[in-house]
C-alpha positions as CSV (number, residue, x, y, z in Angstrom):
1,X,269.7,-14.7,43.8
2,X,270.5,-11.1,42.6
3,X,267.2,-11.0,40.8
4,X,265.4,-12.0,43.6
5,X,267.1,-9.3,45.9
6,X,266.5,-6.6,43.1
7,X,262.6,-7.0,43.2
8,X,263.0,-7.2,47.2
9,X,263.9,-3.8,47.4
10,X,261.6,-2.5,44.8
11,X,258.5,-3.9,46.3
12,X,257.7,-1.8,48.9
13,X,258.3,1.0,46.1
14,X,256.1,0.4,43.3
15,X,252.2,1.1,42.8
16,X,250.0,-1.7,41.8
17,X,248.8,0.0,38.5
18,X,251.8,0.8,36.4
19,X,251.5,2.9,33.0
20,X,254.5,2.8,30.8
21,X,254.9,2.7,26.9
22,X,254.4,-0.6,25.4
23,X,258.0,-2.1,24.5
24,X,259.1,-5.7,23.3
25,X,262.9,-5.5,24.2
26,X,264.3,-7.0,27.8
27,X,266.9,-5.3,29.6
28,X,270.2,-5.6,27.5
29,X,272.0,-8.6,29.3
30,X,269.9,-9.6,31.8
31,X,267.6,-12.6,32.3
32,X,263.9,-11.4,32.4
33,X,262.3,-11.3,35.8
34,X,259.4,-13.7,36.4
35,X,256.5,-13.6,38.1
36,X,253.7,-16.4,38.4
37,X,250.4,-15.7,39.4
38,X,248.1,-18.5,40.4
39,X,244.6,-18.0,40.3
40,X,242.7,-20.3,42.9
41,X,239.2,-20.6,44.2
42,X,238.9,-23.5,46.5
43,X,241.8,-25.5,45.3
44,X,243.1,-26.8,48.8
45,X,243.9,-30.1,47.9
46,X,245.9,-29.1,44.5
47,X,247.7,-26.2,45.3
48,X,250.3,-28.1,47.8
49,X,252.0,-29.9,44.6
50,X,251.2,-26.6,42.4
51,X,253.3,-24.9,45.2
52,X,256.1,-27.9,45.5
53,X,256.8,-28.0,41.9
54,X,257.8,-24.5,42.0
55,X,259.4,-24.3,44.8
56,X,261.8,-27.3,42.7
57,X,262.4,-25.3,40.0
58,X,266.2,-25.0,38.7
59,X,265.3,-21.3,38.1
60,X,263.0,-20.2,40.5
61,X,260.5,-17.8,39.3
62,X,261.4,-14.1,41.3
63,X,257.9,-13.7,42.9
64,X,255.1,-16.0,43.2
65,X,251.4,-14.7,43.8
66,X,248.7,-16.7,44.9
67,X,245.5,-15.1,43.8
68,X,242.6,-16.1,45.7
69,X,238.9,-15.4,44.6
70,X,237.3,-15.9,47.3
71,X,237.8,-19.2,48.3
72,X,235.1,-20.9,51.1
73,X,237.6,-24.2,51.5
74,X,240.6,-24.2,53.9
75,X,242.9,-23.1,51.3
76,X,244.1,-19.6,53.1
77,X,244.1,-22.1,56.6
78,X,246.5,-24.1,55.2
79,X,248.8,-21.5,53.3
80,X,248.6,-19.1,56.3
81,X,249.7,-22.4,58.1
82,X,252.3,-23.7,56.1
83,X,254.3,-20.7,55.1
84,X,253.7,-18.0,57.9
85,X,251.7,-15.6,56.4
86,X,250.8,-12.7,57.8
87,X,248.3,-10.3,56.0
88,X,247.7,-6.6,55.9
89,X,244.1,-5.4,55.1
90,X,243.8,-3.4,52.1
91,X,239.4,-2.5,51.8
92,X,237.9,-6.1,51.1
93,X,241.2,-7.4,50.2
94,X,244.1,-8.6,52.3
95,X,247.9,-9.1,51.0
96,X,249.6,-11.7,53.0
97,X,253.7,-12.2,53.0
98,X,255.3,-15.4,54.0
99,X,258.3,-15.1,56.6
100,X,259.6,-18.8,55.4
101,X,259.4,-18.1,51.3
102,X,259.8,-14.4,50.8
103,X,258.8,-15.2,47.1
104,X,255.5,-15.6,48.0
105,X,252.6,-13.9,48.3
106,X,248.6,-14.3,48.7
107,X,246.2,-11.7,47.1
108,X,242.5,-12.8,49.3
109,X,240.2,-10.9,47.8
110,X,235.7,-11.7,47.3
111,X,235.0,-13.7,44.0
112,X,235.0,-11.8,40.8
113,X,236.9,-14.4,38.4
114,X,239.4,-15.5,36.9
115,X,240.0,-12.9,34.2
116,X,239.9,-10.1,37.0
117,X,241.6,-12.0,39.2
118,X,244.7,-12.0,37.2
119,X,244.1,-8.9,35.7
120,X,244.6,-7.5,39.7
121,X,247.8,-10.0,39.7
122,X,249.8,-8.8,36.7
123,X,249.1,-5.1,37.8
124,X,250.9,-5.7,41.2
125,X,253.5,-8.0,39.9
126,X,256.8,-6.8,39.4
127,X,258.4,-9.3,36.8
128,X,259.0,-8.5,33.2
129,X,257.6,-11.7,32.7
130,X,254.0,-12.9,34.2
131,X,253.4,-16.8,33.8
132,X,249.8,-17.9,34.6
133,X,249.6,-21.4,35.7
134,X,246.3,-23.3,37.2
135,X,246.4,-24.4,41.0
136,X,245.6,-27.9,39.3
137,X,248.8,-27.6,37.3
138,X,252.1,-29.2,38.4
139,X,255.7,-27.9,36.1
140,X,258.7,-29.7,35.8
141,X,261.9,-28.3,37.1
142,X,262.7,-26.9,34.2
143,X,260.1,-24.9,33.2
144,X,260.8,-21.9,34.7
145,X,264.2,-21.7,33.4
146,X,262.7,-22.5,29.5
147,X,260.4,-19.7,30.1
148,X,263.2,-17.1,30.6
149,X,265.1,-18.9,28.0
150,X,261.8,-18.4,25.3
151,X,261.9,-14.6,26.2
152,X,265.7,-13.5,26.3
153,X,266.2,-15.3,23.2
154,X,263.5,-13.4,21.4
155,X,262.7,-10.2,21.7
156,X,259.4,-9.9,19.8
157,X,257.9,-13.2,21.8
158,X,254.8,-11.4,23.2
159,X,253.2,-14.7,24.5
160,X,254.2,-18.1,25.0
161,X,252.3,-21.2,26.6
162,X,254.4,-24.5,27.9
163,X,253.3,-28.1,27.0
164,X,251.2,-29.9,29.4
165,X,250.4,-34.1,29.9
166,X,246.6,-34.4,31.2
167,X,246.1,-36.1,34.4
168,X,242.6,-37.9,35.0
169,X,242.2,-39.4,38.5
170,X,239.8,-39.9,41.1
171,X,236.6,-41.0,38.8
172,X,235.2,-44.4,37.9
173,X,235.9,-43.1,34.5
174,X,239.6,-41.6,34.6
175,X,241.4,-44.1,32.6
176,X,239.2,-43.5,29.7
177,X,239.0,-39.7,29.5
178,X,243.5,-39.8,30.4
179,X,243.3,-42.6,27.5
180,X,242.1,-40.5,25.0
181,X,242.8,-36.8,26.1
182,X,246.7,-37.8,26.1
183,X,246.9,-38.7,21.9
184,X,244.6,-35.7,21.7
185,X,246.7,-32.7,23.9
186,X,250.1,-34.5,21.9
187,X,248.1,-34.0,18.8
188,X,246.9,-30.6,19.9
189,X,250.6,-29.5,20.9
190,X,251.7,-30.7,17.3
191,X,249.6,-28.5,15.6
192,X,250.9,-25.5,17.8
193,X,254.3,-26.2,16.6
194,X,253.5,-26.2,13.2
195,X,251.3,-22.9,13.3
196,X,253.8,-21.3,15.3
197,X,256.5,-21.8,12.2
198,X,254.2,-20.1,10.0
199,X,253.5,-17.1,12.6
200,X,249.5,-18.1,13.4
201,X,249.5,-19.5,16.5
202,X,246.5,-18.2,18.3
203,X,246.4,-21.0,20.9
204,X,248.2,-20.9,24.3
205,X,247.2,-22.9,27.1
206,X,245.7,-20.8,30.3
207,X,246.0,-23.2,32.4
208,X,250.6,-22.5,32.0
209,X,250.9,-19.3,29.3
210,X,253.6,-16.8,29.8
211,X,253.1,-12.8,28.4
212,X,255.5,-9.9,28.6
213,X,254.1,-7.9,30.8
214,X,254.2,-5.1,28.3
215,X,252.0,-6.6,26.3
216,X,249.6,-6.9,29.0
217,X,250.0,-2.5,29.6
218,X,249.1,-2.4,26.4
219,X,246.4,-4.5,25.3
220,X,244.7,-3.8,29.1
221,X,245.2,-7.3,30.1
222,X,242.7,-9.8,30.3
223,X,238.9,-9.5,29.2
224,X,236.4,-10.5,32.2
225,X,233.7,-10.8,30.4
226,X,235.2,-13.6,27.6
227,X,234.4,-17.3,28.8
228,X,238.4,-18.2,27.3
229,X,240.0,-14.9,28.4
230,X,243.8,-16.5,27.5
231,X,242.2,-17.4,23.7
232,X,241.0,-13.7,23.5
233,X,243.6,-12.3,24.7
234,X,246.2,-13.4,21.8
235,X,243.3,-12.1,19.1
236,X,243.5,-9.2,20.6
237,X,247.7,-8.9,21.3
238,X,247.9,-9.7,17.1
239,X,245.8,-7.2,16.0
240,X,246.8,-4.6,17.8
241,X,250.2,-5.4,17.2
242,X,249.6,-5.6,13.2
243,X,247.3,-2.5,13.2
244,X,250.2,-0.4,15.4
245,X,252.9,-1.7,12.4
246,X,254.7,-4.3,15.4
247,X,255.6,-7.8,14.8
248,X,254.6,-9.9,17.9
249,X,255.4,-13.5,17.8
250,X,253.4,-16.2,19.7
251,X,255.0,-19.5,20.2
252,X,254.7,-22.7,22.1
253,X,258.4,-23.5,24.6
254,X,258.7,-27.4,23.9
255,X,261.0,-27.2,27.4
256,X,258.4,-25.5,29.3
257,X,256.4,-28.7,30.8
258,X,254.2,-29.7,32.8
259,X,250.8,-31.8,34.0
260,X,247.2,-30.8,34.5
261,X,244.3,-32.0,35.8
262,X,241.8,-33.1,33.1
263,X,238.1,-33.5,33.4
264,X,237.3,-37.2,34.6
265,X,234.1,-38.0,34.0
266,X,231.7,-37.4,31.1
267,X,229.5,-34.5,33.0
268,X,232.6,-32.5,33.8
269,X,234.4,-33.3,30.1
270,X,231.2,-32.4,28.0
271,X,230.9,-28.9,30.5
272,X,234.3,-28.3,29.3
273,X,234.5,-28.9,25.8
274,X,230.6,-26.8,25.9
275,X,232.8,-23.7,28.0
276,X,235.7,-24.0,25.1
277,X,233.5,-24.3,22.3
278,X,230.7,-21.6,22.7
279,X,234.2,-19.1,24.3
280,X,235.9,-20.0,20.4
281,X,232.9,-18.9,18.7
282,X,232.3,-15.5,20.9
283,X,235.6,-15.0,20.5
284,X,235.6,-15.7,16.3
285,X,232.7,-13.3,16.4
286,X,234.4,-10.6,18.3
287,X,236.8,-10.4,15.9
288,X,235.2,-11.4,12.7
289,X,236.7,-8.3,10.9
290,X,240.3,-10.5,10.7
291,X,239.2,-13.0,8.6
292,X,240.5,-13.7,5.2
293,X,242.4,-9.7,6.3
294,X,245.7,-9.9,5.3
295,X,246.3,-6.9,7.1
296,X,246.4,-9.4,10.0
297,X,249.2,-11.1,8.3
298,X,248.8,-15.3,8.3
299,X,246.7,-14.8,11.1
300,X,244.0,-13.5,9.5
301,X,244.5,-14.6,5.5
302,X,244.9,-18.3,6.9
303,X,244.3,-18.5,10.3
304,X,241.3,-17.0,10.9
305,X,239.7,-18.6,7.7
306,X,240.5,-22.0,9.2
307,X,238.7,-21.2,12.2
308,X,235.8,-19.9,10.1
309,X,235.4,-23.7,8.8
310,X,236.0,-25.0,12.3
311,X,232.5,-23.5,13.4
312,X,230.6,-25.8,11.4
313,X,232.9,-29.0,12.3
314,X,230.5,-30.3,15.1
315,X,227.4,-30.0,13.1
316,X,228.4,-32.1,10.2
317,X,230.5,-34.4,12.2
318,X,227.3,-35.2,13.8
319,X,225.5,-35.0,11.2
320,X,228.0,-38.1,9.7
321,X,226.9,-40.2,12.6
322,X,223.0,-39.8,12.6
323,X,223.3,-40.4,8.4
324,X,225.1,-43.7,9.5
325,X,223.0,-44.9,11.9
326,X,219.9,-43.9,9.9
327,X,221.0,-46.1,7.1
328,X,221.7,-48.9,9.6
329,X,218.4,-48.7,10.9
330,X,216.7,-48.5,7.4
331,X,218.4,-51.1,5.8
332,X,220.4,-53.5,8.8
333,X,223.2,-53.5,6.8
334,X,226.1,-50.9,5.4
335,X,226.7,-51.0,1.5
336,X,230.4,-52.5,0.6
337,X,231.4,-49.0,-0.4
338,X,230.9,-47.2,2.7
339,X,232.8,-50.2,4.8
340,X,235.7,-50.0,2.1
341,X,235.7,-45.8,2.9
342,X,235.5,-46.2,6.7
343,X,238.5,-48.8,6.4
344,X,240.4,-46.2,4.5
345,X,239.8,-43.7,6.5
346,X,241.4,-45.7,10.0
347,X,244.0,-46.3,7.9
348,X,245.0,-43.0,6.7
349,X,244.5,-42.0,10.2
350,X,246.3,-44.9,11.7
351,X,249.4,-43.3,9.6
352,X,248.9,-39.8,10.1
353,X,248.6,-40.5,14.2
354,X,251.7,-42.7,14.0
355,X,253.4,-39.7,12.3
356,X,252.3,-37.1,14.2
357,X,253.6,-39.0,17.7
358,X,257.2,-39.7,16.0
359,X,256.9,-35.9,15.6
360,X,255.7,-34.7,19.1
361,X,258.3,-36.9,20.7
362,X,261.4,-35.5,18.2
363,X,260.3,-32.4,19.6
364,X,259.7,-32.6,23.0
365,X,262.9,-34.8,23.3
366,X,261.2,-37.9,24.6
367,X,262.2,-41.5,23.4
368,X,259.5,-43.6,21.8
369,X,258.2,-46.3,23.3
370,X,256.2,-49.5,22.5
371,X,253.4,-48.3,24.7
372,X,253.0,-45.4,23.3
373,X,252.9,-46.4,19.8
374,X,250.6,-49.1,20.9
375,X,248.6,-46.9,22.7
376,X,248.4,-44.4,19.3
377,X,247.0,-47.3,17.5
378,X,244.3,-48.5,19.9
379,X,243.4,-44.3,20.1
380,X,242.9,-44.1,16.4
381,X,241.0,-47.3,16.2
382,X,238.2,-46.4,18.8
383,X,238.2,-42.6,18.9
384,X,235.6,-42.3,16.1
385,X,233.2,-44.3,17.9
386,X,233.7,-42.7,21.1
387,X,235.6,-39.8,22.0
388,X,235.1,-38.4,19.3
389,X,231.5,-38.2,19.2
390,X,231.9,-36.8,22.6
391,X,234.1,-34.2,21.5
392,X,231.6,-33.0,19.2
393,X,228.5,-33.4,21.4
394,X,230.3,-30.9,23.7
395,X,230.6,-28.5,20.9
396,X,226.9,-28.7,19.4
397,X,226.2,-27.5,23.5
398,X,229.0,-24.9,23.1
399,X,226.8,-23.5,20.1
400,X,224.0,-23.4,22.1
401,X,225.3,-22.3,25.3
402,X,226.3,-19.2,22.6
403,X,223.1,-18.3,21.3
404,X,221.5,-18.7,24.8
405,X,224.7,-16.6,26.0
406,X,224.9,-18.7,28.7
407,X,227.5,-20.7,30.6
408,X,226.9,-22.6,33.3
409,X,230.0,-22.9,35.4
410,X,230.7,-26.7,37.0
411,X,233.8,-27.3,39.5
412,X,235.8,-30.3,38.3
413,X,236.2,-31.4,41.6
414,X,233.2,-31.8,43.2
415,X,232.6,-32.2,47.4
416,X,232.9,-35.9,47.2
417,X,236.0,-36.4,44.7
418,X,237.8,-33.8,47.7
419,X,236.5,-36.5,50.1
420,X,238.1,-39.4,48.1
421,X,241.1,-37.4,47.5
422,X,241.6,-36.2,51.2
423,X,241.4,-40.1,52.1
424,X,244.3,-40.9,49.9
């Protein structure tokens, strides 16, 4: 690929830190040059299929850098095994090049996180376009190719995230949590769409995001002290954008796919949705100044009000439930009225979830299925009682993990899922 032999030769020439004036406009003609960094600590057992679904794509991605934070697994082993890597020394950190995938490359360096880890990434990488993706996350051979297509065919996208189908597995309870996590991400995605038409999208996955490197130069990347660095990030890319009189547009790529792995068990799920939660309200906090701003455009005279009201969701959501079960203990019984509203309310969400998946599968391209619509139905009917009161549980501990400013950090796959998924 000429692309591919263009960055070749200019990699041996260019410094890892990079200062040059912000700009939103690709070179005239050409196909943006991609680069995607991986950020991995201890991810042995996922990155192989991270690895192989890239190597599939249809547009291969220019230069691929695996970023590891100090792994303690076999994870180097393996890669140093698989693709011939041979490193060179560079203070604690070591750059290794492959002699059987010249694409790629492996940054080892001692744990710092995430949020530095890519910030280290983007400054060596050489693409015009820098896709993050999570060693637990597998694209589909497309997704490459939709990325550069998202980018060449606007000039103002600043960041874009793909669309990504949650995998549970290896847990007791992984049907349950993939059950009920699926409606919700196609939910989730839905609303992306429609914020994105109205220019307020402040959501883009980490986990598979794509930014213009640009914007990175000028924003100063990623913040490594935020708990949802790729959340802050777009705050921080709109207003700066709106206060230096740019228009930057944020959008989801419906072609852009892919699967992650989701949180299989109710420790890991509520640690999460707790991480998420008290991140979104640091975040709000940080940059409280946009709300109700129209200076900030729909971001922050819509937007940012939304997410105002979003704070308080989990406390009177919960609140609902105690109420309930307080009356049920009090009096054994529930008053006609209240039956007749709860019956309602299934049923205006019954219809607005059978909607909302006609929608998502329109736009992603899919055909609809029996199963699926079956599935929407018996989601709607139980998520209430269940998943939804888990949902909110892990944000009441988000709020307190935030005023104890305090996250405690849980791998999703523990020492004896590896050991289960080693086996098979």
């Amino acid at each position: 690929m000429v692309v591919s032999s263009r960055i070749a030769v200019k990699r041996q020439e260019r410094l890892r830190e990079v200062a040059r004036p912000p700009a939103f406009l690709p070179s005239e003609g050409k196909r943006p040059t991609l680069t995607v960094l991986i950020c991995a600590r201890n991810e042995r057992l996922v990155l192989p299929a991270c690895l192989q679904a890239l190597r599939a794509q249809t547009e291969p991605a220019d230069e691929i850098i695996v970023l590891d934070d100090g792994s303690t697994d076999p994870m180097i082993a393996w890669l140093t095994a698989e693709y011939g890597l041979t490193f060179e020394e560079q203070g604690s950190s070591a750059l290794g090049s492959s002699v059987t995938w010249p694409a790629l490359r492996v940054l080892r360096k001692p744990n710092s996180g995430k949020a530095d880890s890519l910030n280290l990434g983007w400054k060596m990488a050489l693409g015009e376009i820098v896709v993050t993706l999570d060693a637990d996350t597998d694209v589909e051979p497309g997704a490459m190719a939709a990325i550069r297509d998202g980018f060449a065919e606007d000039p103002r996208l600043g960041i874009a995230g793909g669309v990504l189908t949650p995998v549970c597995r290896h847990a007791s309870w992984a049907g349950f949590f993939q059950f009920f996590q699926t409606f919700e991400y196609a939910r989730g995605f839905l609303w992306r769409l429609t914020f994105m038409q109205y220019d307020m999208l402040l959501l883009i996955s980490g986990a598979f995001a794509a930014y213009r490197r640009t914007i990175l130069e000028s924003t100063g990347g990623f913040d490594a002290t935020s708990w949802v660095e790729d959340y802050e990030l777009t705050h921080r890319v709109y207003r700066n954008a709106f206060d230096a009189g740019h228009r930057v547009t944020v959008k989801t790529l419906s072609g852009a796919r892919g699967t992650t792995d989701a949180p299989a068990s109710v420790q890991t799920f509520l640690n999460q949705r707790r991480r998420w939660f008290a991140g979104f309200i640091a975040t709000h906090f940080k940059y409280h100044n946009m709300v109700g701003n129209g200076r900030y455009g729909a971001v922050g005279r819509y937007m940012m009000c939304l997410k105002t009201l979003d704070l308080l969701l989990p406390i009177y959501a919960l609140a609902a439930v105690v109420v309930l079960i307080a009356i049920l203990s009090i009096r054994h019984s529930i008053a006609i009225f209240i039956v007749k509203l709860i019956i309602a309310k299934l049923i205006f969400d019954l219809i607005l979830h059978a909607y909302s998946i006609t929608l998502y599968q329109r736009w992603l391209g899919i055909p609809l299925s029996r199963k699926l619509w079956m599935g929407s139905l018996g989601a709607t009917l139980t998520e209430p009682f269940v998943f939804q009161i888990m949902r909110q549980l892990g944000a009441v501990l988000g709020w307190l993990a935030f005023l104890r400013r305090r996250i405690d950090w849980m791998p999703q796959r523990r020492v004896t899922v590896a050991a289960e998924m080693v086996k098979s």
